[in-house]
C-alpha positions in Angstrom: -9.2 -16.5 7.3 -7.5 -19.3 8.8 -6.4 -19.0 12.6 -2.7 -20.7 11.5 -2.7 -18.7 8.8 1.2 -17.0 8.2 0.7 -13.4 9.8 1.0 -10.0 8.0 1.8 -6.6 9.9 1.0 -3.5 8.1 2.3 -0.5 9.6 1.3 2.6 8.1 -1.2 5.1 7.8 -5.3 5.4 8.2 -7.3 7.7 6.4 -11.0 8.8 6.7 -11.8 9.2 2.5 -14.1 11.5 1.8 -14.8 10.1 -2.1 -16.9 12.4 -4.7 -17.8 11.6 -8.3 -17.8 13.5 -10.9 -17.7 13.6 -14.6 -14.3 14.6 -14.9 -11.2 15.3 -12.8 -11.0 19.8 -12.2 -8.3 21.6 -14.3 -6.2 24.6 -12.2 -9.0 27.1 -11.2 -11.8 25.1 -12.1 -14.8 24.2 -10.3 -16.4 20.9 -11.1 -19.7 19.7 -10.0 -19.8 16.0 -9.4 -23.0 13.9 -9.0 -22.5 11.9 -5.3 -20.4 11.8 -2.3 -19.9 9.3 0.6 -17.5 8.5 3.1 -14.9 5.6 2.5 -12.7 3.6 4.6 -8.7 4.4 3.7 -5.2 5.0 4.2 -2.6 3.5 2.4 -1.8 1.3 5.6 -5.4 0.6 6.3 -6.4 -0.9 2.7 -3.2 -2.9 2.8 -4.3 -4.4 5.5 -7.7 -4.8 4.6 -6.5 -6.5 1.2 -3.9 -8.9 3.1 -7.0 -10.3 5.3 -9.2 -10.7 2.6 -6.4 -12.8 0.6 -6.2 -14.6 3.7 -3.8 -13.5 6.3 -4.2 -13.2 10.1 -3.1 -9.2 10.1 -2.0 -6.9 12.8 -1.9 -3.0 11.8 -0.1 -0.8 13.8 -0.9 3.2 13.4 -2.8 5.7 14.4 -5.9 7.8 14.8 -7.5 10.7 16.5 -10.1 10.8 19.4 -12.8 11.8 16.6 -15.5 10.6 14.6 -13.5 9.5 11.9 -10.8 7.5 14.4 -13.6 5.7 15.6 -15.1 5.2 12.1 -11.3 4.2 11.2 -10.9 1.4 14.2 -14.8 -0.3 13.4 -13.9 -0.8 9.7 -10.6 -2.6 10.6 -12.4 -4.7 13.0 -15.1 -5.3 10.8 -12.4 -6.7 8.3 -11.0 -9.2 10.7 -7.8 -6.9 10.9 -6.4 -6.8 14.3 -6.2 -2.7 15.6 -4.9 -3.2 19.2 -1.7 -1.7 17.9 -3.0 1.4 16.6 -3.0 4.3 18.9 -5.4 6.7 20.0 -3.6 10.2 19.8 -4.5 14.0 20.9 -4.9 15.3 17.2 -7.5 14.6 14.2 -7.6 11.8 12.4 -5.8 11.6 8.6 -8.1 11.6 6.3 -8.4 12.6 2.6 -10.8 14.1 -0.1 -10.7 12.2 -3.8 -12.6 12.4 -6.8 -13.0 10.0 -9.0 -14.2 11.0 -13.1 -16.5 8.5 -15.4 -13.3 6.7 -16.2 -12.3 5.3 -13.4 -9.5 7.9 -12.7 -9.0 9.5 -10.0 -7.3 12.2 -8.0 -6.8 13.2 -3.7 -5.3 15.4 -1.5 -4.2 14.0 1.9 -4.4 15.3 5.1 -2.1 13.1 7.6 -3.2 14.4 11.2 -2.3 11.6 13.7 -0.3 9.2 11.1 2.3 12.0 12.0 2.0 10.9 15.5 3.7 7.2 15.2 5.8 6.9 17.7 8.7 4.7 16.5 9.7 3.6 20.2 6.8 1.7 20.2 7.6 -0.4 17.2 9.7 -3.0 20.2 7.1 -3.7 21.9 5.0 -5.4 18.8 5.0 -9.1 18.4 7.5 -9.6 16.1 8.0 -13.0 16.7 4.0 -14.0 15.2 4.8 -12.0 12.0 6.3 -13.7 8.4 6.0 -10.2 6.6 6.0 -6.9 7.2 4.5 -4.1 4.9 4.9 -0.3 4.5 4.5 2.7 3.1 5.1 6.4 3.0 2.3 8.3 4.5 4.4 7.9 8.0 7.6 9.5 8.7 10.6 7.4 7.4 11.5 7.0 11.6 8.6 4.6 11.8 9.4 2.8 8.7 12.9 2.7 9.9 12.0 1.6 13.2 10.0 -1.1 12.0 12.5 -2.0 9.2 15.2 -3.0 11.1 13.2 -5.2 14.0 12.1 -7.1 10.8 15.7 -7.6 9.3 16.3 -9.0 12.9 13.9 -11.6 12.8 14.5 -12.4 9.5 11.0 -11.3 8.0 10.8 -10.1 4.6 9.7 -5.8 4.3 7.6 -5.2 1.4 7.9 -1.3 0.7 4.9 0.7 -1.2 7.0 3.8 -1.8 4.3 5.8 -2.3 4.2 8.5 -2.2 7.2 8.9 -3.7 10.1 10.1 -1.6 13.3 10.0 -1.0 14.8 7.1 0.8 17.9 7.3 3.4 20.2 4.6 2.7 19.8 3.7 5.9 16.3 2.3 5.1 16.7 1.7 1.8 19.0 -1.1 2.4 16.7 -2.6 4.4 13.9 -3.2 2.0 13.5 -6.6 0.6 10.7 -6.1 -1.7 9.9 -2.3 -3.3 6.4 -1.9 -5.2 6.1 1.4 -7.3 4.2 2.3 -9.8 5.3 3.8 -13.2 5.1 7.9 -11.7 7.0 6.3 -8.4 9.7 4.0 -10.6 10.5 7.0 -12.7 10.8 9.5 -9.3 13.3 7.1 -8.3 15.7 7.2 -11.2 13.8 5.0 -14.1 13.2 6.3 -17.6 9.8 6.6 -18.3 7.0 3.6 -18.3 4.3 3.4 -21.0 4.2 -0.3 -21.5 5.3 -3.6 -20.0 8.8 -3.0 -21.9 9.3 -0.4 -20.3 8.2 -1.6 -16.9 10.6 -4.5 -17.2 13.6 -1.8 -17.9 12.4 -0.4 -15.1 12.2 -2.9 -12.8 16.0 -4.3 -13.5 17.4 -0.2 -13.3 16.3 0.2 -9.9 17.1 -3.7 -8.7 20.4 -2.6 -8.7 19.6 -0.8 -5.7 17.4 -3.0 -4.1 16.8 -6.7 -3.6 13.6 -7.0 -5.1 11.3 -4.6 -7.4 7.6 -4.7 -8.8 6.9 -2.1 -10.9 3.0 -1.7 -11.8 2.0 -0.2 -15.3 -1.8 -0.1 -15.0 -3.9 -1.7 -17.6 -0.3 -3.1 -19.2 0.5 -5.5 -16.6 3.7 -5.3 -14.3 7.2 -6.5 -14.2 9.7 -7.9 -11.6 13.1 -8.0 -11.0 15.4 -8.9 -8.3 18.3 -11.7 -7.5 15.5 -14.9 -8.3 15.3 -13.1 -11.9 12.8 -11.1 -13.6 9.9 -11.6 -15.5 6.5 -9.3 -16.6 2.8 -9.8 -16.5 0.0 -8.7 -19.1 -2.9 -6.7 -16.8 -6.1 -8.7 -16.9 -9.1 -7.9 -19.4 -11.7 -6.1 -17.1 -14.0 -3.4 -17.3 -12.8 -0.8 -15.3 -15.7 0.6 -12.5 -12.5 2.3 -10.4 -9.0 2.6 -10.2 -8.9 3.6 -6.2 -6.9 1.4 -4.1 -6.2 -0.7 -6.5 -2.7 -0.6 -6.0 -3.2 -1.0 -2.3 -5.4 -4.2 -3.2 -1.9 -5.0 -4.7 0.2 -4.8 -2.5 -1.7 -6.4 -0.1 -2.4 -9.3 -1.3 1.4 -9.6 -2.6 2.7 -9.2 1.4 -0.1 -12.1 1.9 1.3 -14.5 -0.5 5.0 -13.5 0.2 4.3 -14.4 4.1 2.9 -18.0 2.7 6.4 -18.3 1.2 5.3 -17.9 -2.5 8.4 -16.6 -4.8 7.6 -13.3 -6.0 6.8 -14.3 -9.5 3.4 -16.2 -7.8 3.1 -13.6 -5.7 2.7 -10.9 -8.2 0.4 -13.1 -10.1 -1.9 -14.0 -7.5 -2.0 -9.6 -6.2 -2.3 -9.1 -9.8 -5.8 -11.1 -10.2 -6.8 -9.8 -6.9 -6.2 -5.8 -8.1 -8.0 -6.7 -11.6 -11.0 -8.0 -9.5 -10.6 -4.9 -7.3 -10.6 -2.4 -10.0 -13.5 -3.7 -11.9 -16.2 -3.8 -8.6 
């Protein structure tokens, strides 16, 4: 990472993953017995930053985490990544943190627990360097106040706010209109008023429906590729051949890089090509 390289803020959520293989994903009532456990760095906030400084940004995260075992774990892996942490805040509850299983296919499935990502406090999101930033990047494991918060010092300073709405949940106007980039994938797209996605037809379909309520949209279709649309135009994007090890994070590992490349002031067609290689590398390591 390059000291003048543009510079990425994250804000968003840290989780402590406690990952377990098994052969297959649990119906209702089931109990599965997997073959290995082990404890994973995470948070949909955490692995977008991790993603942006490994494509090559100078990052800042601000969050949170509790005075535990896990916050600390949480902090040392950021650090470790290059990703600055003296915005995230050390708060009187436990860390988030989440359990996930992941089957011989590469799927996977997790419950979240959010414990001090709840604790954001948007009044702090003034007193960040907003000047040093050329993207901003959220998500929705934090309370819509901090994304709002955070939002709308970015429109002020013109820098572009790249939305992972996921989970998926309803947006205020308020903050929708302030989004300038939304990523969803084809479960999120169709939450938000898309007909279904199956392919990279459909994906495109997708991607124009719900441009008409935002500036910009990615919508990611798995092993099909993605599409984009937005006022520059629209376009779509065969996945990559690889041989799937794990789907985890991969969208993170997206969405990441993307905010990387759209803070070096790549359009958004390069952008989603260069996060697309990036997730296709992720997924199969």
């Amino acid at each position: 990472m390059q000291t003048d390289a543009p510079a990425v803020l994250v804000v968003g959520s840290l989780h402590y993953d406690i990952m377990v293989e098994a052969d297959h994903l649990p119906r209702r009532d089931e109990t599965a017995v997997g073959s290995r456990w082990y404890p994973k760095f995470g948070g949909k906030g955490g692995n977008q930053a991790v993603a942006a400084a490994r494509a090559g940004a100078r990052v800042a995260l601000a969050g949170a985490v509790g005075d535990d075992d896990f916050g600390r774990f949480l902090r040392d892996a950021l650090q470790a990544a290059g990703v600055d942490d003296s915005h995230v805040r050390t708060v009187p509850a436990g860390s988030g943190m989440s359990v996930a299983i992941s089957d011989a296919s590469g799927d996977y499935a997790a419950t979240i627990v959010s414990g001090a990502n709840l604790m954001i406090d948007p009044d702090t999101m003034p007193d960040l360097p907003w000047r040093d930033f050329r993207a901003l990047i959220l998500q929705s494991e934090v309370p819509e106040a901090v994304n709002l918060a955070a939002a709308a010092l970015a429109r002020a300073q013109a820098i572009p706010v790249i939305l992972n709405a996921a989970p998926a949940r309803p947006l205020s106007t308020e903050f929708a209109t302030l989004v300038d980039v939304l990523v969803v994938n084809a479960v999120e797209a169709e939450m938000f008023g898309a007909a279904p996605v199956i392919d990279l037809e459909t994906a495109s379909k997708a991607a124009t429906t719900l441009a008409s309520r935002f500036t910009a949209v990615v919508v990611t279709a798995g092993g099909a590729g993605l599409a984009w649309a937005g006022k520059d135009g629209f376009g779509q994007l065969a996945a990559e051949k690889v041989t799937v090890v794990s789907t985890h994070g991969a969208g993170d590992c997206f969405t990441g890089t993307l905010g990387a490349a759209l803070a070096e002031g790549q359009d958004l067609a390069t952008a989603c090509k260069r996060a697309s290689t990036a997730a296709a590398r992720h997924v199969s390591s």
